[in-house]
C-alpha positions in Angstrom: -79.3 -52.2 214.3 -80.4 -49.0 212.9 -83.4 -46.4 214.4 -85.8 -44.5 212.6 -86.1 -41.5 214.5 -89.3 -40.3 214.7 -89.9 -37.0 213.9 -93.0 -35.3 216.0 -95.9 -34.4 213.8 -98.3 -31.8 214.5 -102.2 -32.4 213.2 -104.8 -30.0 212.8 -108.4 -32.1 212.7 -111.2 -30.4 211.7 -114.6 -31.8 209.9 -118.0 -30.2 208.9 -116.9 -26.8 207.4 -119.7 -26.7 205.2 -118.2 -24.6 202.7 -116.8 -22.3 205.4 -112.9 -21.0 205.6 -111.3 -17.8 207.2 -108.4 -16.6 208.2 -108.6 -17.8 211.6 -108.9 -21.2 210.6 -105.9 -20.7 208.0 -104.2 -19.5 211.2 -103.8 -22.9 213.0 -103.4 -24.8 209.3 -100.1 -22.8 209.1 -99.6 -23.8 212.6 -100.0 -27.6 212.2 -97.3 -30.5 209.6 -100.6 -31.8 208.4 -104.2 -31.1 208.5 -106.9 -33.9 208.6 -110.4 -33.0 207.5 -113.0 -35.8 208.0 -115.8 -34.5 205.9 -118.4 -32.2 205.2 -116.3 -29.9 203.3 -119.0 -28.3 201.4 -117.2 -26.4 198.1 -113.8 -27.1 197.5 -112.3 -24.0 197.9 -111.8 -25.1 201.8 -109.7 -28.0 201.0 -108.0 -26.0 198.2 -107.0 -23.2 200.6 -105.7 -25.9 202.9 -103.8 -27.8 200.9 -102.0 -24.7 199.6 -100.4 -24.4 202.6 -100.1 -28.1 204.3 -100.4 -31.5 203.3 -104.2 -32.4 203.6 -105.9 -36.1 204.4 -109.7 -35.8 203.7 -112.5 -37.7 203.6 -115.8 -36.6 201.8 -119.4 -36.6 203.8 -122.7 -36.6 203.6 -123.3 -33.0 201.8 -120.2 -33.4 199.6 -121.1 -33.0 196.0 -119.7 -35.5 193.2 -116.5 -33.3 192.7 -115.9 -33.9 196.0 -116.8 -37.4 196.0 -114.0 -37.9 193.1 -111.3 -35.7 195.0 -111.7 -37.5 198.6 -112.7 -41.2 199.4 -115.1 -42.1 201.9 -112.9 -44.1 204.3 -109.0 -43.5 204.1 -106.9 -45.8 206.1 -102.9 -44.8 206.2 -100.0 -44.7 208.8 -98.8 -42.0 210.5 -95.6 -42.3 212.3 -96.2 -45.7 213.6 -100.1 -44.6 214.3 -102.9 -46.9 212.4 -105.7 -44.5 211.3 -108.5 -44.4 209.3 -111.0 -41.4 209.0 -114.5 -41.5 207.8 -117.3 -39.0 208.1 -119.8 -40.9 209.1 -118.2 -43.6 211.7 -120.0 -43.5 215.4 -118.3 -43.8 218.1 -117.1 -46.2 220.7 -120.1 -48.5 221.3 -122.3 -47.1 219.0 -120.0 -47.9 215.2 -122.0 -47.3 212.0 -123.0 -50.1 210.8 -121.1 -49.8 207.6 -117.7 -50.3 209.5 -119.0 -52.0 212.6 -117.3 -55.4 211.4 -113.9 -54.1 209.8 -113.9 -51.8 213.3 -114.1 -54.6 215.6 -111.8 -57.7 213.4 -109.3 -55.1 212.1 -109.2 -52.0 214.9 -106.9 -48.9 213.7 -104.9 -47.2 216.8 -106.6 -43.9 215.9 -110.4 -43.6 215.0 -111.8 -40.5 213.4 -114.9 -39.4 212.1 -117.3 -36.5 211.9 -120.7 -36.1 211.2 -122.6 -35.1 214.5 -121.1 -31.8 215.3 -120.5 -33.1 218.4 -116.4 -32.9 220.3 -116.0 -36.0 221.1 -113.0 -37.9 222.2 -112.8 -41.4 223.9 -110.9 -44.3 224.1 -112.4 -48.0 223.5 -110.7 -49.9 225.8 -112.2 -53.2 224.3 -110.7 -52.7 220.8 -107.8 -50.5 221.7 -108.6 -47.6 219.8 -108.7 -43.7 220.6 -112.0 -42.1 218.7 -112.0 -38.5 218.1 -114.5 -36.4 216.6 -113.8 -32.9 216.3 -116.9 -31.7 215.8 -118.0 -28.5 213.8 -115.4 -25.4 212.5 -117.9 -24.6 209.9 -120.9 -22.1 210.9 -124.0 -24.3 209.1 -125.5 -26.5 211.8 -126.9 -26.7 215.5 -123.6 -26.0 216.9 -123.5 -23.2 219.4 -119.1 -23.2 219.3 -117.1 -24.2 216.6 -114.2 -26.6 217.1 -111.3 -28.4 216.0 -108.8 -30.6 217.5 -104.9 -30.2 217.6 -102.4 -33.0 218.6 -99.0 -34.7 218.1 -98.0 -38.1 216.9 -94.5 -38.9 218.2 -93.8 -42.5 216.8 -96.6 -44.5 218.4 -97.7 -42.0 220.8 -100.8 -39.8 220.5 -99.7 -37.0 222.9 -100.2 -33.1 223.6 -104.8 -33.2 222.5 -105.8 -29.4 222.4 -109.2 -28.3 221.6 -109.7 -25.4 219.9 -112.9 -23.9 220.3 -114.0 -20.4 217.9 -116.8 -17.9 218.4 -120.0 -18.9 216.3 
């Protein structure tokens, strides 16, 4: 019988940049095999400078304009490794889903939940569904955020190992 062998991939999540890129960010995007952006990109140029240097997933949010609304979808679901995910911007969080995925959520659970939105870091596993949610809450500088953040971790097969917060000066 024959083995894929997994190869360890390296994400960059970030959400809500609002238009905002610099070379710090671009910093960890070299750093990372992919880079997942779950909304709120504001102009274009942010996924553009991304995607220049890594492949990008993204999602569009609430601010996204109609060019951004026909680049990104509003709920992308894919593998990664052997990792179920799906993204959104506007998603909730364990115990509290949007309504607009509440049902698909709970008769059709992904291993890996992520969404944006709030502005908030959060990351928590739903023990009732079997999911990990993780919301890495704000790299951009528009917003009530007092430190701006992303999230950093590795998929190895069907492992989600090695979470790292990155947190940046307003």
């Amino acid at each position: 019988m024959l083995y894929k062998i997994s190869e360890v991939k390296k994400i960059l999540l970030l959400s809500d940049t609002h238009s905002y890129i610099d070379d710090t960010i671009l910093k960890y995007v070299k750093l990372a095999d992919e880079v997942w952006h779950a909304g709120d990109i504001g102009d274009l140029k942010v996924t553009d400078a991304i995607a220049s240097l890594k492949p990008l997933k993204a999602v569009y949010g609430n601010i996204d304009d109609a060019r951004a609304r026909a680049s990104f979808p509003l709920d992308l679901r894919f593998f990664c490794e052997g990792v179920d995910v799906w993204i959104t911007h506007i998603g909730g969080y364990p115990g509290k889903y949007n309504q607009r995925i509440k049902n698909e959520i709970y008769t059709n659970p992904p291993r890996l939940f992520i969404c944006g939105h709030s502005h908030i870091l959060k990351v928590m596993n739903d023990k009732k569904i079997g999911l990990l949610h993780m919301n890495s809450g704000a790299i951009g500088k528009h917003g009530f955020h007092k430190v701006r953040t992303m999230l950093r971790f590795e998929i190895d097969g069907v492992k989600i190992q090695n979470l790292e917060v990155i947190e940046l000066k307003r």
